[in-house]
KEKE-3310 file (N, C-alpha, C; in steps of 0.2 Angstrom, whole numbers, plus 5000, padded with zeros to 4 digits):
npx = (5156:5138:5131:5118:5111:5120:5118:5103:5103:5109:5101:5088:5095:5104:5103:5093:5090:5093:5080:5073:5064:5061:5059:5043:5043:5054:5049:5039:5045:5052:5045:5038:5050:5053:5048:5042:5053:5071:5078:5085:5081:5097:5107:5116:5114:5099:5089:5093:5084:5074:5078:5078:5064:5047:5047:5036:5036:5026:5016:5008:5003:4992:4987:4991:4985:4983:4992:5004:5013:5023:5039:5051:5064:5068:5079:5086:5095:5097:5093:5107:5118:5129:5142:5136:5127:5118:5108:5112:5110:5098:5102:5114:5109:5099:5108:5113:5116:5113:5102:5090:5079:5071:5069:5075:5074:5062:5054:5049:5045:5043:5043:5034:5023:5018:5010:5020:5031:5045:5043:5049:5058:5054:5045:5052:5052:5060:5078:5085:5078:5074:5060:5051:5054:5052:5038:5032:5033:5028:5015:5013:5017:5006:4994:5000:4997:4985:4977:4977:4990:5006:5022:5035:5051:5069:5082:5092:5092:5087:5078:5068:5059:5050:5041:5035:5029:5020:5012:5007:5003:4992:4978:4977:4990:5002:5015:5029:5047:5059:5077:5094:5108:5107:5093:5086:5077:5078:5080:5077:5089:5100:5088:5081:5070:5068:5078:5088:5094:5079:5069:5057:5055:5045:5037:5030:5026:5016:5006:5008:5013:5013:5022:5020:5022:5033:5048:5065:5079:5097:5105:5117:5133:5139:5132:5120:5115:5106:5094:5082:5070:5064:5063:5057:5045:5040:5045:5052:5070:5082:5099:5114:5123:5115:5107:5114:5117:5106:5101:5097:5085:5077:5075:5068:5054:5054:5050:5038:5030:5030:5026:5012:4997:4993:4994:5010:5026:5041:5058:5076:5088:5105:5117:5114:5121:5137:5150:5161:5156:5148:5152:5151:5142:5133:5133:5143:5145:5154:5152:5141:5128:5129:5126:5119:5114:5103:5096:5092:5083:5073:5066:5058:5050:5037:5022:5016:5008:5008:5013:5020:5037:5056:5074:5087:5101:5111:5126:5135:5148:5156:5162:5171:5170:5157:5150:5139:5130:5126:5120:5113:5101:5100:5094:5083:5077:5070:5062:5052:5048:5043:5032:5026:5022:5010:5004)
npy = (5215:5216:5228:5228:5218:5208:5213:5210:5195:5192:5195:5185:5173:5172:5168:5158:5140:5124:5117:5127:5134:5143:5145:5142:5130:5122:5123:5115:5103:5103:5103:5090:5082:5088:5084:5097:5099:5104:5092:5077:5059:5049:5044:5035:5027:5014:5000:4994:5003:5001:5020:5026:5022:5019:5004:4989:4975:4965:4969:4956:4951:4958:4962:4970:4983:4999:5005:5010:5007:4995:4990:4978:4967:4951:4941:4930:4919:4909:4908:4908:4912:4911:4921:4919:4927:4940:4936:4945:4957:4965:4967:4975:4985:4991:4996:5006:5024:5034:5042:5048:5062:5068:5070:5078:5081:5077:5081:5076:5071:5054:5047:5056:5061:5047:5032:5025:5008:5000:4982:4974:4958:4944:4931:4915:4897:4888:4886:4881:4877:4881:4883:4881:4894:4903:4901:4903:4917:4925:4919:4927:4941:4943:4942:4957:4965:4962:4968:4978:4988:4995:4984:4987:4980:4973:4965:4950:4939:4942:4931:4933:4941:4934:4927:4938:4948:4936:4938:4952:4954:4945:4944:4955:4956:4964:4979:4983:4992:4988:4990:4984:4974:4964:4954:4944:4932:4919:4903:4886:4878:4864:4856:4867:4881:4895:4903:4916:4921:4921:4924:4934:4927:4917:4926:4932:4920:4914:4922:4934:4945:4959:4960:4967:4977:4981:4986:4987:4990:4998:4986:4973:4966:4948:4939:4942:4935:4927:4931:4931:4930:4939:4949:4941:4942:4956:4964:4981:4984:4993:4995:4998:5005:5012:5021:5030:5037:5039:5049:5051:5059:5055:5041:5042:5047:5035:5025:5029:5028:5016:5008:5015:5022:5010:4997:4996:4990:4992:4986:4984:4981:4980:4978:4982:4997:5002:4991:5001:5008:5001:4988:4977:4966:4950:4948:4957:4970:4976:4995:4998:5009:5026:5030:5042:5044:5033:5037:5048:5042:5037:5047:5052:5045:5048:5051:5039:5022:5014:5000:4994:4989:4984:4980:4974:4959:4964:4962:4962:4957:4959:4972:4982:4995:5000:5007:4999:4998:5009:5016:5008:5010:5024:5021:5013:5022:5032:5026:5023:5038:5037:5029:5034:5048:5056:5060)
npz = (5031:5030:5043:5050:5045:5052:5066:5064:5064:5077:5083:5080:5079:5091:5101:5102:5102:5097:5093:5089:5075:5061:5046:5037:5030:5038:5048:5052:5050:5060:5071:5070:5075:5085:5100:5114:5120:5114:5115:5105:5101:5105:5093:5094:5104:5112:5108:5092:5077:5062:5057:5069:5070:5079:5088:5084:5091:5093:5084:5072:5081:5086:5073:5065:5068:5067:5059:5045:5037:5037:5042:5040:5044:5034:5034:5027:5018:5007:4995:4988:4973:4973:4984:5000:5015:5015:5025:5036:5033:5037:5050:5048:5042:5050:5059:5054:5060:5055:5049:5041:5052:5039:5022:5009:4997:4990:5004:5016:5031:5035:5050:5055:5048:5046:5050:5056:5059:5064:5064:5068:5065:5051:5057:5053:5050:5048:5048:5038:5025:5011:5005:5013:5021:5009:5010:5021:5022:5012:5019:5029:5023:5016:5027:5031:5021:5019:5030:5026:5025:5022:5016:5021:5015:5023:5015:5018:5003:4984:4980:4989:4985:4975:4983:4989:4980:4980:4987:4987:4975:4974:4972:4961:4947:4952:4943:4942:4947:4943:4951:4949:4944:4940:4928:4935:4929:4928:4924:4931:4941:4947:4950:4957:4957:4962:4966:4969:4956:4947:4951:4947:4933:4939:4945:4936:4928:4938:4939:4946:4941:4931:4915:4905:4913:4918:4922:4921:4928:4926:4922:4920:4916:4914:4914:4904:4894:4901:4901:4894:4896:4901:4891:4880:4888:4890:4895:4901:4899:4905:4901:4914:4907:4895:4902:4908:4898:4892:4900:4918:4921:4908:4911:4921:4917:4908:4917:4923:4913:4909:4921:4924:4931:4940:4952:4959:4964:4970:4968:4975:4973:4979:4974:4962:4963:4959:4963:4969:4975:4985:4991:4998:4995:4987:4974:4964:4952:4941:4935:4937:4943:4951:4969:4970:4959:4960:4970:4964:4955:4961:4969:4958:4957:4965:4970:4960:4962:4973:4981:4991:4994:4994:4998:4995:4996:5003:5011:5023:5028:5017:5016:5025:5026:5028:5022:5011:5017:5023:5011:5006:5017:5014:5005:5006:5017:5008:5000:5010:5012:4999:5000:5011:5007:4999:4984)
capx = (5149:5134:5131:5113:5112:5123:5114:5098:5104:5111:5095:5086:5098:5110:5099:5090:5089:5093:5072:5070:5067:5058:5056:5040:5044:5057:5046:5035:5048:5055:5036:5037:5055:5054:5042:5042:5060:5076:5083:5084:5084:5105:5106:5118:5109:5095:5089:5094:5077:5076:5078:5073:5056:5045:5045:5031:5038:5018:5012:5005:4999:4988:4984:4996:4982:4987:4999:5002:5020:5025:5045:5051:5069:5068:5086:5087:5099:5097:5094:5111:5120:5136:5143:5132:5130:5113:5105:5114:5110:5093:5105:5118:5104:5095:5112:5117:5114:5112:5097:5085:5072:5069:5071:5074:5069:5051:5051:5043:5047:5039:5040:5028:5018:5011:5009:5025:5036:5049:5040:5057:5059:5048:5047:5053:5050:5068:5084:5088:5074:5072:5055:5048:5054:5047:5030:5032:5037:5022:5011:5015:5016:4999:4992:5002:4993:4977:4976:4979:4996:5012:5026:5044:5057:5074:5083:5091:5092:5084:5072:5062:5054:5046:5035:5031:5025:5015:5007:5004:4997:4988:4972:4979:4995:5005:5020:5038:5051:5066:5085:5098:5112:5102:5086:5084:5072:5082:5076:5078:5095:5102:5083:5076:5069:5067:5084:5090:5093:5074:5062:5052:5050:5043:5032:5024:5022:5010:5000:5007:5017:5014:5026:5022:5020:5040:5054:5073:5085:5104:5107:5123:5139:5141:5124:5113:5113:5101:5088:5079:5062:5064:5064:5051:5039:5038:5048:5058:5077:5090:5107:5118:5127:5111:5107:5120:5118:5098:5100:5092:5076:5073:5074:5062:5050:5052:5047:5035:5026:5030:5020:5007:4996:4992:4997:5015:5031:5047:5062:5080:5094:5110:5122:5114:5125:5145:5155:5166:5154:5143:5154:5145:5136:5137:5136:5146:5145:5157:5151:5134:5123:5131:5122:5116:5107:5099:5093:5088:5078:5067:5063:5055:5043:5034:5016:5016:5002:5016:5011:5026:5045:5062:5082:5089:5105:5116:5131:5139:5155:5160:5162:5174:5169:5148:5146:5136:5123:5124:5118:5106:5099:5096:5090:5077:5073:5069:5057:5050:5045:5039:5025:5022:5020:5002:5002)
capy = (5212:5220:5228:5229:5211:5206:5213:5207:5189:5189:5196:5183:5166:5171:5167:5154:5131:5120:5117:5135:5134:5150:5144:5138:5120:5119:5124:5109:5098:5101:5101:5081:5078:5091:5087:5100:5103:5104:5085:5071:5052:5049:5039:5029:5022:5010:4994:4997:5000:5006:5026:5026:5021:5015:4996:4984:4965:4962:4970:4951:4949:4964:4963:4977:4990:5008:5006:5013:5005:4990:4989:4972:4963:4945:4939:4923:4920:4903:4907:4914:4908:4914:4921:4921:4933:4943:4935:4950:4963:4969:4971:4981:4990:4993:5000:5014:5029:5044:5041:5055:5062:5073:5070:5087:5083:5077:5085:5071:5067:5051:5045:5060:5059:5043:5028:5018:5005:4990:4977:4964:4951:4940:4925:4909:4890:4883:4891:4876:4875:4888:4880:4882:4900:4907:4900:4908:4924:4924:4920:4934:4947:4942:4948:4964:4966:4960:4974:4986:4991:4994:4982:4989:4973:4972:4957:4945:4939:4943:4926:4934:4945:4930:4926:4944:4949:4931:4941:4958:4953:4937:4949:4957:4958:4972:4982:4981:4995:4983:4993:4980:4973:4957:4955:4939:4930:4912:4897:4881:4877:4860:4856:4873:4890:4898:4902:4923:4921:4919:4926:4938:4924:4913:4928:4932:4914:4914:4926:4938:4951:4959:4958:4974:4984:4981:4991:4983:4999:4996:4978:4975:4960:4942:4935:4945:4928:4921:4936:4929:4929:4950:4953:4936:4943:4961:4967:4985:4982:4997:4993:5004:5010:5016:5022:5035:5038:5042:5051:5052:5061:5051:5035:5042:5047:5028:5020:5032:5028:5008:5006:5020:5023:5006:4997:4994:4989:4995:4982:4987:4976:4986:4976:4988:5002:5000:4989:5005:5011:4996:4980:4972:4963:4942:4947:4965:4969:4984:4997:5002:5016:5027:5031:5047:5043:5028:5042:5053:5039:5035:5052:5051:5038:5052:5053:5032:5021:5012:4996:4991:4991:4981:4983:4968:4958:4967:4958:4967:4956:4959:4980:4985:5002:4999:5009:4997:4997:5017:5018:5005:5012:5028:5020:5013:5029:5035:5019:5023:5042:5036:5024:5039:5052:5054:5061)
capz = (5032:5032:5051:5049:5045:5057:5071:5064:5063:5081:5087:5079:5083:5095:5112:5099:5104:5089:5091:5086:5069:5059:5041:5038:5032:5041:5058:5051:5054:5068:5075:5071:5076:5094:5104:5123:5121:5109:5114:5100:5104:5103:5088:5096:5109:5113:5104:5084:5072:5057:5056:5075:5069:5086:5087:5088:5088:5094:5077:5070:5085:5085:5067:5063:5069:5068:5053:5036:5033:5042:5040:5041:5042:5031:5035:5023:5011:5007:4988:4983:4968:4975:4991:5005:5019:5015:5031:5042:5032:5042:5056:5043:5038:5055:5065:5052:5065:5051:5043:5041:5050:5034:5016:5009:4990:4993:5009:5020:5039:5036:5054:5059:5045:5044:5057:5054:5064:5064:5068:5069:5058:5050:5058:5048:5053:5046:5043:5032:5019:5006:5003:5019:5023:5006:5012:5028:5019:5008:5021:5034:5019:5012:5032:5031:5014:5022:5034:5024:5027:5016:5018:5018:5018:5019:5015:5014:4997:4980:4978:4992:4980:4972:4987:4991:4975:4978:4991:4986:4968:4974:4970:4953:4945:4950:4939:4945:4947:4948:4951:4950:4942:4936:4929:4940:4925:4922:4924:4937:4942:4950:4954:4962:4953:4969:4968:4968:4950:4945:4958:4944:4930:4943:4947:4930:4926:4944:4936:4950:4942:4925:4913:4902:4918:4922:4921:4925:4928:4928:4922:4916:4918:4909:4913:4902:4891:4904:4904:4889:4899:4902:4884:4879:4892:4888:4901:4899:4903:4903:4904:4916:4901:4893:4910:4909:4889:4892:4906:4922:4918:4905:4915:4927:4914:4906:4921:4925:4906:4908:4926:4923:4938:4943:4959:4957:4968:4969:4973:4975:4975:4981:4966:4957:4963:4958:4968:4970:4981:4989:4988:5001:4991:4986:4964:4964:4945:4940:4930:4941:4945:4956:4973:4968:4951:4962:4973:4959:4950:4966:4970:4953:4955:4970:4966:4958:4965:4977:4987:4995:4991:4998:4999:4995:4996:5009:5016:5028:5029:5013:5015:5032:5028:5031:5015:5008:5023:5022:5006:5005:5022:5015:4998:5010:5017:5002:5000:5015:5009:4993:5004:5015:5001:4994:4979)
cpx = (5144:5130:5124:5109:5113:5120:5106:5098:5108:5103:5090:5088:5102:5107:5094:5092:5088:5086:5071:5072:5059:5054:5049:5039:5047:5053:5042:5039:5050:5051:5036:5042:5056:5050:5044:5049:5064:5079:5080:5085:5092:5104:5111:5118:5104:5096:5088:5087:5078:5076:5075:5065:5053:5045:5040:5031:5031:5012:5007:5003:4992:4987:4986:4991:4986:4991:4997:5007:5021:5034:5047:5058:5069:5078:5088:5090:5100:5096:5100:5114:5128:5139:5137:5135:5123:5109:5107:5113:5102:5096:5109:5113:5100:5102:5114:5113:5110:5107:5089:5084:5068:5073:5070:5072:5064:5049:5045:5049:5043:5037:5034:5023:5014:5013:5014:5029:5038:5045:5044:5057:5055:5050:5048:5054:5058:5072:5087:5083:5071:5063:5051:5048:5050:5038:5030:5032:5030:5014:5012:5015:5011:4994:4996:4995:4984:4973:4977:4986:5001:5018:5034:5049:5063:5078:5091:5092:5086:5077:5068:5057:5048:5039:5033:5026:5019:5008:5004:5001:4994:4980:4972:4985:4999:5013:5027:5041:5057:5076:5089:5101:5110:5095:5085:5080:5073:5079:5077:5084:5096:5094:5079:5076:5067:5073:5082:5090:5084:5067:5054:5052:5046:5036:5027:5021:5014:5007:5000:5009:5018:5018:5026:5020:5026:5046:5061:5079:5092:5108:5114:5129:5139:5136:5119:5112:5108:5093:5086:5072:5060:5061:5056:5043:5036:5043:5054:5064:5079:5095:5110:5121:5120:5105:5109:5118:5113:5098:5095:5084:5071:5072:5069:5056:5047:5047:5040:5029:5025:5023:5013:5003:4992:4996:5005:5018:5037:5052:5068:5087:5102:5116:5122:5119:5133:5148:5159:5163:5153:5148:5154:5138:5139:5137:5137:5147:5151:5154:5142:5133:5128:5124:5116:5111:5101:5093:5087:5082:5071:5063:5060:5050:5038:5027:5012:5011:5008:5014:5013:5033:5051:5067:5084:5097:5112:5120:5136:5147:5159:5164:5162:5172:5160:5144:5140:5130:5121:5119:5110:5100:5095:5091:5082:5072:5069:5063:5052:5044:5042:5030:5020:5018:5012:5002:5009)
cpy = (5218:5221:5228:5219:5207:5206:5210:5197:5185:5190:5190:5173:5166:5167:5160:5145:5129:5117:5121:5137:5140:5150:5140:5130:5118:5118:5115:5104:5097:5102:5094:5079:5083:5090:5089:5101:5101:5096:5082:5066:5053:5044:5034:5023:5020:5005:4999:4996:5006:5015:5030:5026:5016:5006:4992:4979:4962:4963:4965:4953:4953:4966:4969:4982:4993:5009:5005:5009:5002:4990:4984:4969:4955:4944:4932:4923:4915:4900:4910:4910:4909:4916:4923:4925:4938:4943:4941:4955:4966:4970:4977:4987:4995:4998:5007:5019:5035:5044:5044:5059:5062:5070:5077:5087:5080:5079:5081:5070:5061:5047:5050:5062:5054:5038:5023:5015:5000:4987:4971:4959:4948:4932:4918:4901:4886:4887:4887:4875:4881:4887:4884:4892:4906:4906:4903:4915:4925:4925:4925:4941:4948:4945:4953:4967:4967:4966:4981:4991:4989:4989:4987:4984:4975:4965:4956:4943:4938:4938:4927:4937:4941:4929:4935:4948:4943:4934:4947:4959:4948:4939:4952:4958:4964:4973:4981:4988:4993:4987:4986:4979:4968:4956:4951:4937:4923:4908:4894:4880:4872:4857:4861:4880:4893:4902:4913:4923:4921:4921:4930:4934:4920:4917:4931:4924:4913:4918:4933:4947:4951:4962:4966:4979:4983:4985:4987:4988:4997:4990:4977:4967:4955:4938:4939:4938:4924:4925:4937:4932:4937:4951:4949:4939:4949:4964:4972:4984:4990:4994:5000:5009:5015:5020:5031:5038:5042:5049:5051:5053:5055:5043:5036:5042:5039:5024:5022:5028:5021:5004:5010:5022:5018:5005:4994:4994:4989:4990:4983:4983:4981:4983:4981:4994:4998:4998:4993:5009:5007:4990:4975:4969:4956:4944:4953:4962:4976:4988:4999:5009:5018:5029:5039:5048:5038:5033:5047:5050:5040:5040:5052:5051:5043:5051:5042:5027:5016:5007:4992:4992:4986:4983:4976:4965:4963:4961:4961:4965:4956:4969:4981:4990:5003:5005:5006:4998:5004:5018:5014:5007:5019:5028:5018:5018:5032:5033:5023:5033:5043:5034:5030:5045:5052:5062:5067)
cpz = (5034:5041:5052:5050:5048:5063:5070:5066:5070:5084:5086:5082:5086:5102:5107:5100:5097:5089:5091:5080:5067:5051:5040:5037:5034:5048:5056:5052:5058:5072:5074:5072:5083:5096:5112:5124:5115:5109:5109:5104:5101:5098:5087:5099:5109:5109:5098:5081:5067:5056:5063:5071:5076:5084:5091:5086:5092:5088:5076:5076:5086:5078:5064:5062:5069:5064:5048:5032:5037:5039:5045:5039:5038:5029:5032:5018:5010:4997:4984:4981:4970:4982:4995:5011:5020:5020:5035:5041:5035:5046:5054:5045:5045:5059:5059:5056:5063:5048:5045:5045:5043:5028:5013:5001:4991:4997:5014:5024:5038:5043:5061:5056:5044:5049:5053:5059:5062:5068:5069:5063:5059:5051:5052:5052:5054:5044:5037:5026:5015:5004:5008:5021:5016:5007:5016:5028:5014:5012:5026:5030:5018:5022:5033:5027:5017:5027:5031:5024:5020:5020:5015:5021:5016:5020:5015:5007:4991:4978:4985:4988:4978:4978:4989:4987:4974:4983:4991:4981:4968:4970:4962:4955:4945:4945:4944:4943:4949:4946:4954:4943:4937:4933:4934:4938:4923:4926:4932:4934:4947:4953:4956:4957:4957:4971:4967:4961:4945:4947:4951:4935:4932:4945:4940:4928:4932:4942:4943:4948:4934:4923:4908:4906:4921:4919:4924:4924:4931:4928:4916:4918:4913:4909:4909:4896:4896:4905:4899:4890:4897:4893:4881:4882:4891:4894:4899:4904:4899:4909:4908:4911:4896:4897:4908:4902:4891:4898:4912:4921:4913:4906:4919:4923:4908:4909:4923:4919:4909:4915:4927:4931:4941:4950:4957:4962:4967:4972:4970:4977:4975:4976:4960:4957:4960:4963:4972:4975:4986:4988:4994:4999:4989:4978:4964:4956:4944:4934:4932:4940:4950:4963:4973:4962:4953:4965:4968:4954:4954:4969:4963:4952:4961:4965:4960:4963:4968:4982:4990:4992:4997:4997:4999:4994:4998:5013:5017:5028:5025:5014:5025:5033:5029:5027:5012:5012:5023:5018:5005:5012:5020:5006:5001:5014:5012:5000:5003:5014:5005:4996:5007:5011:4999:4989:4977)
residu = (UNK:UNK:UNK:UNK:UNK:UNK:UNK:UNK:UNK:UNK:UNK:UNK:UNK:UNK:UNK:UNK:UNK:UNK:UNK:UNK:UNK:UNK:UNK:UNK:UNK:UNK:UNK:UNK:UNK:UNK:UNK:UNK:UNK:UNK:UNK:UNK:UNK:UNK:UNK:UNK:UNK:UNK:UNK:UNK:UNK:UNK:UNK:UNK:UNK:UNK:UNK:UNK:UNK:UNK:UNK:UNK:UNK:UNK:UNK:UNK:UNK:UNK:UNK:UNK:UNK:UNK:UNK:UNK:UNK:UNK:UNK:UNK:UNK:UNK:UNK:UNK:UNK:UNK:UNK:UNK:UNK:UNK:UNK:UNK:UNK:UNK:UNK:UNK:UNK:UNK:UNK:UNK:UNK:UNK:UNK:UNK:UNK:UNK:UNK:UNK:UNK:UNK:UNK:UNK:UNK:UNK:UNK:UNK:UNK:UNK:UNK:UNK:UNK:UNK:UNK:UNK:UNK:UNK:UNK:UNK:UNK:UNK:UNK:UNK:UNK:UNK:UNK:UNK:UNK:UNK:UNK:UNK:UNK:UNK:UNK:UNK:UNK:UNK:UNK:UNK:UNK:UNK:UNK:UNK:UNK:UNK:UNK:UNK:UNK:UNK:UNK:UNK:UNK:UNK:UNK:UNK:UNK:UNK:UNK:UNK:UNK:UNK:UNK:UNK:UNK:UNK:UNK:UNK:UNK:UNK:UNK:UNK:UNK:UNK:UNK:UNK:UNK:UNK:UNK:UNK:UNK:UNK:UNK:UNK:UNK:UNK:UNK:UNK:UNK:UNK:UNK:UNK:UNK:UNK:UNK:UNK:UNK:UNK:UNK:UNK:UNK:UNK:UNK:UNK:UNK:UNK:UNK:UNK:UNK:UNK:UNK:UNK:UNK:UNK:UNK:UNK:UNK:UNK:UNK:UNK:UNK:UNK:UNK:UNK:UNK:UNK:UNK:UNK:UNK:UNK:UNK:UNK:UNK:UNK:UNK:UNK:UNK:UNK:UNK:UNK:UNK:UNK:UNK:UNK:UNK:UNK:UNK:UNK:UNK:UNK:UNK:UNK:UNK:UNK:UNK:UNK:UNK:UNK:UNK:UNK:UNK:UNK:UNK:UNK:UNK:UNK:UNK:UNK:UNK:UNK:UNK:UNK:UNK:UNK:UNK:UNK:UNK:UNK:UNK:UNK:UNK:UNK:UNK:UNK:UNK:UNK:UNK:UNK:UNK:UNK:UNK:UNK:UNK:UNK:UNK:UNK:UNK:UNK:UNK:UNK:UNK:UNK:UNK:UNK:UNK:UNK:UNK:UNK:UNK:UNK:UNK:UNK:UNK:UNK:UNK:UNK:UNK:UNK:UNK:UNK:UNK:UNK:UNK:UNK:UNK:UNK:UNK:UNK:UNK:UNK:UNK:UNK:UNK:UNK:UNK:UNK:UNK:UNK:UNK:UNK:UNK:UNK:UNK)
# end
């Protein structure tokens, strides 16, 4: 080893505090995650919030002044066509301990760059009425929106989407960035279209969510016979398999084309990924995205006019290994520095 080196290299970090940092973007962040000395919060302890982000369960009350990104658990899974369980994934999602500060490809600390906090779950009136709770969900989103703030939700299940797009394109129809396994375009089923299968044709017929401003990335399994609508409506579908064919870039570069620089929102259902990774989920497809391409899509969309985003269908009790919450936790991060990013 070079001895010259060596002694420069003790001179500089031998006597040096894990908050003694020399690079300049590195110093830049550990100025928003040190402040007055080298300790971090334990990310073991206290009450759980999302990516230790501050918590203010008084936000509505206070008319979510001082905030840029409101991050929101909606724990309702009352529209799933299959196993249920999605209700617990805000708490999945909230206790994963490793997540963040720092994004290292965009290069955003978002909770020192912009004014963001868990504000707890969004209250809902009935745990028994899918009715009631997507009005509830709609109207609580619609004053996030109202104030100017971004929502970041995780859920729950897929046919929350429907009521939140009712609230963020109530004004004009925004574009969609939807990653999942399904399109979620089919009809009424046993009486109700409110159901998870449906959320985004339920949202173009309301005149909330335009149809040739959508992309559907990674859709794959034995329902594509019900995603008539996707195709009828204008809506770009890739399948997982031509996912992987196209390659990445050229997925990013689609969706980039498909939404342009309108107002658009990003929703994320973690089925998307392959069971083999995520299989806490109620509809596991095989033959997914892996977690890393999901990654590489989203940092993508950086610089995209972005006015909110979700994480959806997490069900913790299918997945002992809390993989699935890992992943969707730091797909949310990810969200979350999209939001904070400006340009």
């Amino acid at each position: 080893m070079d001895s010259k080196k060596l002694e420069a290299l003790r001179e500089r970090f031998a006597s040096a505090k894990g908050g003694d940092v020399f690079d300049p973007e590195f110093r830049r962040v550990a100025d928003l995650v040190f402040v007055g000395s080298d300790r971090r919060p334990w990310p073991f302890a206290e009450v759980a919030t999302f990516a230790d982000a501050p918590y203010r369960p008084d936000a509505a009350a206070e008319g979510f002044a001082g905030l840029d990104v409101a991050i929101l658990g909606i724990p309702m899974d009352l529209g799933v066509t299959n196993r249920a369980g999605a209700r617990l994934g805000p708490r999945a999602v909230r206790a994963v301990e490793r997540i963040g500060p720092y994004e290292h490809v965009l290069k955003v600390a978002p909770l020192g760059e912009a004014r963001v906090a868990d504000i707890g779950d969004l209250p809902m009136a009935s745990r028994f009425s899918l009715e009631r709770c997507h009005a509830d969900i709609e109207a609580y989103i619609r004053r996030i929106v109202e104030a100017g703030v971004k929502p970041l939700s995780v859920g729950g299940d897929h046919s929350i989407g429907l009521s939140i797009l009712r609230a963020v394109g109530r004004d004009r129809p925004v574009g969609l960035i939807h990653i999942d396994a399904h399109c979620d375009t089919s009809g009424e089923y046993e009486g109700s279209k409110f159901h998870h299968g449906g959320p985004f044709r339920q949202a173009v017929l309301d005149g909330v969510l335009d149809p040739e401003r959508t992309i559907q990335i990674g859709i794959r399994g034995g329902a594509e016979y019900l995603w008539e609508f996707s195709y009828a409506s204008g809506m770009t579908v890739i399948h997982a398999e031509e996912a992987v064919e196209m390659g990445i870039p050229a997925v990013i570069a689609k969706a980039r084309e498909v939404v342009g620089d309108g107002p658009t929102y990003v929703t994320f259902d973690i089925d998307s990924v392959d069971p083999g990774f995520a299989p806490g989920t109620g509809t596991p497809e095989v033959g997914g995205l892996a977690p890393r391409e999901v990654l590489q899509i989203l940092r993508g969309l950086t610089g995209l006019n972005l006015v909110g985003a979700d994480v959806v269908e997490v069900a913790p009790q299918y997945d002992g290994t809390t993989n699935t919450a890992h992943i969707a936790a730091q797909v949310m991060f990810t969200l979350l520095c999209l939001l904070v990013r400006k340009g």
